[in-house]
N, C-alpha and C positions, 0 to 999 in steps of 0.2 A: 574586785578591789585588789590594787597591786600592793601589799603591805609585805618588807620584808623584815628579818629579826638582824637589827646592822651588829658588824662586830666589833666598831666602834663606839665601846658604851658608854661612850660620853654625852652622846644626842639624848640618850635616854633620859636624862636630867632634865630637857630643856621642858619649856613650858609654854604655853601661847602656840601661835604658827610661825615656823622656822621656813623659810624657802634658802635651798641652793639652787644657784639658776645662773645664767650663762645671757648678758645681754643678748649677745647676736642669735640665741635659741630661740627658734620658731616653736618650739616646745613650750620653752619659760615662758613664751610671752602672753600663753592661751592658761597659764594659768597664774600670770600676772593679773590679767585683763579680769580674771573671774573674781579674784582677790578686790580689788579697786569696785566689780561692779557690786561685790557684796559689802562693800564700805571697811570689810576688816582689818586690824592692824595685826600686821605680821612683821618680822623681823628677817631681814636682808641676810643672805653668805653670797654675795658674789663672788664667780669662778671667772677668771680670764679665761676662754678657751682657746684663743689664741697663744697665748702664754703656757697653756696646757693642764692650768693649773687642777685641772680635774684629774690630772693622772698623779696621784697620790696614795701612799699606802693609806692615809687617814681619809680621803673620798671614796674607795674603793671600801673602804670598811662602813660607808655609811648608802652608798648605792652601788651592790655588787657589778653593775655594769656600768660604772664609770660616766653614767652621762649625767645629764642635767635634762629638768631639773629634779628636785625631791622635796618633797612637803615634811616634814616633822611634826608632829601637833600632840601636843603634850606627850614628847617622847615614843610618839608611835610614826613609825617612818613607811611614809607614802612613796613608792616610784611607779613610772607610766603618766605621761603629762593629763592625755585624757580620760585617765581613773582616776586621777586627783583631781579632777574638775568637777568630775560626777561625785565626789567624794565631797568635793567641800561645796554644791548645792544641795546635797541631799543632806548635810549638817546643819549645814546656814543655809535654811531653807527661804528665806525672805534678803530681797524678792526672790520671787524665782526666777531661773533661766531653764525651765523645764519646758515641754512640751505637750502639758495634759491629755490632748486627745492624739499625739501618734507617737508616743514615748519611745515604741521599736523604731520607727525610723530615724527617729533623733539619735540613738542611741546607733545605729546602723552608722552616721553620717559618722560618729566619733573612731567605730571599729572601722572604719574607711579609710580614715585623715591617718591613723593610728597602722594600719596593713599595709600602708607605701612609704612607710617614712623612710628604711633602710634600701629599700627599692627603688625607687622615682625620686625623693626630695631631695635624699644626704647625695646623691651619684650625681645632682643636675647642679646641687649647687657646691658642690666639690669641685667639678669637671670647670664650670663656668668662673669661682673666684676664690672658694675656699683652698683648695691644695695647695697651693704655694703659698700660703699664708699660713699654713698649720703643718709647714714640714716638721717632722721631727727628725733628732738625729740618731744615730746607732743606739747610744746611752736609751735616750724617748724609746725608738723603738720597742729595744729590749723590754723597759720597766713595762709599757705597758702591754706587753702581749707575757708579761709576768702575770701580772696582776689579771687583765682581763679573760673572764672563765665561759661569754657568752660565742660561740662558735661564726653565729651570724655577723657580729660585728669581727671579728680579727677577721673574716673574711674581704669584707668589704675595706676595712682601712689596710687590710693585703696590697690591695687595686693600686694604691696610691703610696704605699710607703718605699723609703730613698728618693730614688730616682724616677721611678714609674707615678703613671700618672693614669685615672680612671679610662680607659680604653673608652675607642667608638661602639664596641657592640654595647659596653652596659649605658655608655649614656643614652643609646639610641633608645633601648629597651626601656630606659627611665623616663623620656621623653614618648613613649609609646602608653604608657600608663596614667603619664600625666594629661596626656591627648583625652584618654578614655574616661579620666576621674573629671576632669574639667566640662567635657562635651555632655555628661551627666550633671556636674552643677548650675551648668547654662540653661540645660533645659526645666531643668527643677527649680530655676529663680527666673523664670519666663511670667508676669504678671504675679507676682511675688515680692513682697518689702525684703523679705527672711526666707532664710532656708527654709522654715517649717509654716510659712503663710506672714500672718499677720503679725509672727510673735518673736522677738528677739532670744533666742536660745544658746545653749553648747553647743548647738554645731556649728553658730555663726562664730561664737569665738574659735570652735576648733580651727574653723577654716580658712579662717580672714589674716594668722601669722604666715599661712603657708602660703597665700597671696601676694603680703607682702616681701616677705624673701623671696619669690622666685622672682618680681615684678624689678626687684632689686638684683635679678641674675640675668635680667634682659628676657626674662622667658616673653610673650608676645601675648599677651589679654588683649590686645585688641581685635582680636578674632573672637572675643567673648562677650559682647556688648553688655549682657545681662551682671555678667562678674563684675565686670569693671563699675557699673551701674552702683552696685552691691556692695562695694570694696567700698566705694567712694563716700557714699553717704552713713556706712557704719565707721569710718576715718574719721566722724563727727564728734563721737563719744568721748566723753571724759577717760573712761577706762581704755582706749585705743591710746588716747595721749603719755597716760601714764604707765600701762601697761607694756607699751611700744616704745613710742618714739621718742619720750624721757630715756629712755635705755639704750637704744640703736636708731637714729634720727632717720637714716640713709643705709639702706643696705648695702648699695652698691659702692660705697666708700668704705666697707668694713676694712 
């Protein structure tokens, strides 16, 4: 469980479920979607991230690493999109989105979606539409490699800041992983509703944002028959509508 002590103690007041979250976050949206399927009411902070507006000294005091999104619940602050899922089904346990008899592999599919975000997702869908839509300037640069203290991320938004733009080896590399995570969920929803069988879980939410942003980056599901299968009829859900595409309609328009 990703809980850190923010040193902005002004969250620490708040009360209820607090989300900062980023429409176009593939992140936010899996623990949007969890929120909606557990009926709760929480209270909205949207972050442009386009706009940047996540790089602030006062965001930066409430998630040391600058993203999105962040759960708050009664002044106890959640970061890690799929520790705050698993967080708030094992809270608000009804219904569940658990997996009673293979708990490790559900639980596997989250530290999954969760081990390539920085690797495969942020480089494909950087390289394909976000970088030029999220330049920032000298000023941006500066503040936020002030502020940000995580080594993995200044590396990576390195790749792309001024003028440079994510190189052919890393997206090749991200697109070699995405091959391998994908060829893995084709064959595991082969005669399958659900990632985990019959039963609607966390790792369909985890999986189903990062679907549709890349699907929104032109990446190519149709060599996936089973995903696309997959994608299509969990797009049915009340909590996909609201979770998603209340929030980011069209990716590929961001």
């Amino acid at each position: 469980m990703a809980i850190v002590e923010p040193k902005n103690a002004e969250v620490k007041s708040l009360s209820g479920l607090h989300l900062y979250h980023g429409d176009i976050s593939n992140c936010s949206m899996r623990v949007r979607m969890t929120l909606e399927e557990k009926g709760l009411d929480w209270t909205s902070h949207h972050l442009d991230l386009k706009k940047k507006e996540n790089i602030s000294d006062d965001y930066f005091g409430i998630n040391p690493n600058g993203l999105v999104p962040t759960l708050v619940h009664d002044g106890v602050v959640h970061i890690e999109s799929n520790d705050i899922i698993d967080y708030l089904d094992k809270t608000f346990p009804e219904p569940t989105l658990r997996s009673a008899d293979s708990e490790a592999e559900m639980m596997e599919w989250l530290r999954l979606a969760a081990s390539i975000h920085v690797s495969a997702i942020k480089p494909y869908v950087y390289a394909t539409i976000i970088q030029k839509k999220v330049k920032k300037t000298a000023e941006e640069e500066a503040k936020y490699n002030s502020l940000q203290q995580n080594e993995e991320l200044k590396a990576f938004h390195s790749k792309h800041a001024g003028d440079s733009e994510i190189g052919d080896d890393t997206f090749m590399a991200a697109k070699k992983i995405l091959q391998e995570c994908f060829d893995k969920l084709e064959n595991t929803l082969s005669g399958r509703n659900w990632i985990m069988g019959d039963q609607y879980t966390l790792a369909d939410i985890s999986w189903v944002p990062v679907y549709f942003v890349l699907i929104g980056c032109g990446y190519p599901f149709e060599k996936f028959p089973n995903i696309s299968r997959w994608a299509n009829s969990l797009s049915t859900r009340q909590s996909y509508r609201k979770g998603v595409l209340d929030w980011c309609a069209d990716f590929s328009k961001v």
